[in-house]
C-alpha positions in Angstrom: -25.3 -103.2 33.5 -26.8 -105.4 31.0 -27.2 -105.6 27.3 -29.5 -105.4 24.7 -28.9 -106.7 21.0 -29.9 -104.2 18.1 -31.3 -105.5 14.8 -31.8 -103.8 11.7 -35.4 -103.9 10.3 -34.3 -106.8 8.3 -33.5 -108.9 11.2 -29.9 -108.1 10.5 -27.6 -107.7 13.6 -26.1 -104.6 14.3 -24.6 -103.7 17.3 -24.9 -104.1 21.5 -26.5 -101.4 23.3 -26.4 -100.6 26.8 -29.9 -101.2 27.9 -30.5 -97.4 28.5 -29.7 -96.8 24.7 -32.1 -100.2 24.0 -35.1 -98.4 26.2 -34.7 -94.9 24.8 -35.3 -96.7 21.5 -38.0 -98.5 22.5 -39.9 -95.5 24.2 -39.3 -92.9 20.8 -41.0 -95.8 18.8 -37.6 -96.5 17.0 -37.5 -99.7 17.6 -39.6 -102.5 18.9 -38.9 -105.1 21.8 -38.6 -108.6 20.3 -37.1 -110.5 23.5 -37.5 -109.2 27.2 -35.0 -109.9 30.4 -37.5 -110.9 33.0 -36.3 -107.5 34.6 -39.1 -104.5 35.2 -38.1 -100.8 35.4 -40.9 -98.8 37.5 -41.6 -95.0 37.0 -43.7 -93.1 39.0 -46.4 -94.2 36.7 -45.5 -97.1 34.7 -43.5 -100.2 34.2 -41.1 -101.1 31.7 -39.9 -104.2 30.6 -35.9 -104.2 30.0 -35.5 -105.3 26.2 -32.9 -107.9 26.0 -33.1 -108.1 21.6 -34.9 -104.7 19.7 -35.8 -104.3 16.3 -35.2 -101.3 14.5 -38.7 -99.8 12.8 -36.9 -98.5 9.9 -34.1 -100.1 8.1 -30.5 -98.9 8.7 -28.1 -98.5 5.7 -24.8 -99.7 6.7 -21.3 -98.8 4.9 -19.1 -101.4 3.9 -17.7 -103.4 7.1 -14.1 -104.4 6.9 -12.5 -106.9 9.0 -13.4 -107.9 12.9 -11.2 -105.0 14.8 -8.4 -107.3 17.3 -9.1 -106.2 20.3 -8.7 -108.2 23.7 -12.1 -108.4 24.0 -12.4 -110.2 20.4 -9.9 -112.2 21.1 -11.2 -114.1 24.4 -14.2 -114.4 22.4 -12.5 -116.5 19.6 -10.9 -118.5 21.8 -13.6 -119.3 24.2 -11.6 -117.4 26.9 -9.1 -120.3 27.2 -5.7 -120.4 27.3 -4.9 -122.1 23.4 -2.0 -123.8 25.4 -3.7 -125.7 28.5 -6.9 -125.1 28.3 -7.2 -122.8 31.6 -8.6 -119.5 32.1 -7.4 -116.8 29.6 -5.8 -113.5 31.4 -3.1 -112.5 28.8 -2.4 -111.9 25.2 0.2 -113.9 23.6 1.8 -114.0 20.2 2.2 -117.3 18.6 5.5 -116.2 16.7 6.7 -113.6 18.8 7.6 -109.8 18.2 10.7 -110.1 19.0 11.4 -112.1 16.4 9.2 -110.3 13.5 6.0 -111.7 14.6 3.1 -109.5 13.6 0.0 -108.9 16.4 -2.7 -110.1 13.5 -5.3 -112.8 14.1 -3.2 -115.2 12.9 -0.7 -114.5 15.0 -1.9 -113.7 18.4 -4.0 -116.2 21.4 -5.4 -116.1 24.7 -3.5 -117.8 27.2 -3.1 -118.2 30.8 -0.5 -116.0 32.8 1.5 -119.2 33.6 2.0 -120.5 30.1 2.2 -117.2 28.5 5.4 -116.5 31.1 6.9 -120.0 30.1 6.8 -119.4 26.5 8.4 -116.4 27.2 10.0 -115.2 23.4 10.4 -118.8 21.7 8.1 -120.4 19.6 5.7 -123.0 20.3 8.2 -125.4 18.6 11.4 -125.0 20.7 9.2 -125.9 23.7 7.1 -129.1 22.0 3.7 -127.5 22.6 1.4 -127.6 20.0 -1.9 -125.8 19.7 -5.5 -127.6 18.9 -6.3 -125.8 15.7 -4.4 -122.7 14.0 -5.4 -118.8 15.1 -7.2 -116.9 12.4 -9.5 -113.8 11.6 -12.9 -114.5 12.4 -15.4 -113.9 10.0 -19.2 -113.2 9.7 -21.6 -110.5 10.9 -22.0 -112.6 14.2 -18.4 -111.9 15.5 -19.6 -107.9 15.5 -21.7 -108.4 18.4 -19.5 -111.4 19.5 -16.5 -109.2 19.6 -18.1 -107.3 22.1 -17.9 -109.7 24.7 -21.5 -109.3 25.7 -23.5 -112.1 25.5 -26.9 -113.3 26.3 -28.9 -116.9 25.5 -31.7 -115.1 24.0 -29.7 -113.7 21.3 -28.8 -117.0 19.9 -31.8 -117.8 17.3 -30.8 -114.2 15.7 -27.6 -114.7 16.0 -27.5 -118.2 14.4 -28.2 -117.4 10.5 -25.2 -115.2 10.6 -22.4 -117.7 11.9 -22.6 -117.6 15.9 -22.5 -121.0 16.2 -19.1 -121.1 14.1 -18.0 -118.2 16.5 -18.5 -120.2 19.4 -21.9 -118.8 21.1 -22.3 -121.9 22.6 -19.9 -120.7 25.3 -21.8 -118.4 27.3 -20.7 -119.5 30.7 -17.4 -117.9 29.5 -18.2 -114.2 28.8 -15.7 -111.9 28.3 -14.8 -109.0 31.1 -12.3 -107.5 30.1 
């Protein structure tokens, strides 16, 4: 099932919804449809279209936010759902220096890669093998990766994603959302 961006009433983004959540929003006046799908709902007397990015009428206090949770999910997103390694499809997590040997499973520490590399590394580092990776893992950061982490994504949600760092988090990847 699709879904629908949630912004605060500052234009702020705050969260995915299921489109269900996005239309009961929409209907109790909450919120207000800023982008549509192209998909109509029909009831027995009207039609609805499915909200792809709501506003929120009122604005939304939000507590402090610490770091970007590392979840699977997340991390497929930071790395574009390639494997760091050779550049393939993603289907496993791996750890750059690995547990065995005191690694730690932070963002600095653990990539995406494919099933084939991830069972030739094995528990050695990247060194004793010659790889080398393209650019060093870390924590993402900015408001963006919130709804990034998700793993949803849609093209709509770009132009309010944009002011809060989705082009640094890679939104330009959208023929590689995340199913995990």
């Amino acid at each position: 099932m699709p879904h629908s961006l949630v912004l605060n009433a500052s234009y702020e983004p705050l969260c995915v919804v299921p489109v269900r959540r996005a239309l009961i929003l929409v209907l109790n006046d909450k919120a207000m449809c800023l982008e549509e799908t192209g998909t109509i709902l029909h009831s027995a007397t009207t039609e609805i279209p499915v909200p792809s990015v709501i506003r929120l009428t009122r604005f939304v206090r939000i507590p402090f936010r610490g770091q970007v949770p590392l979840t699977r999910r997340a991390l497929f997103a930071r790395d574009g759902g390639r494997c760091v390694y050779c550049g393939s499809a993603a289907t496993s997590v791996d750890h750059v220096v690995p547990r065995s040997r005191g690694g730690q499973h932070t963002w600095d520490n653990v990539v995406s890669a494919c099933r084939r590399c991830n069972h030739v590394k094995s528990d050695r580092y990247i060194s004793e093998l010659g790889w080398r990776m393209p650019r060093t893992p870390s924590q993402p950061t900015g408001l963006a990766w919130r709804i990034l982490g998700t793993g949803f994504r849609d093209p709509r949600w770009e132009p309010y994603l944009a002011p809060y760092g989705a082009q640094e988090a890679g939104f330009d990847h959208f023929d590689q959302v995340a199913s995990a």
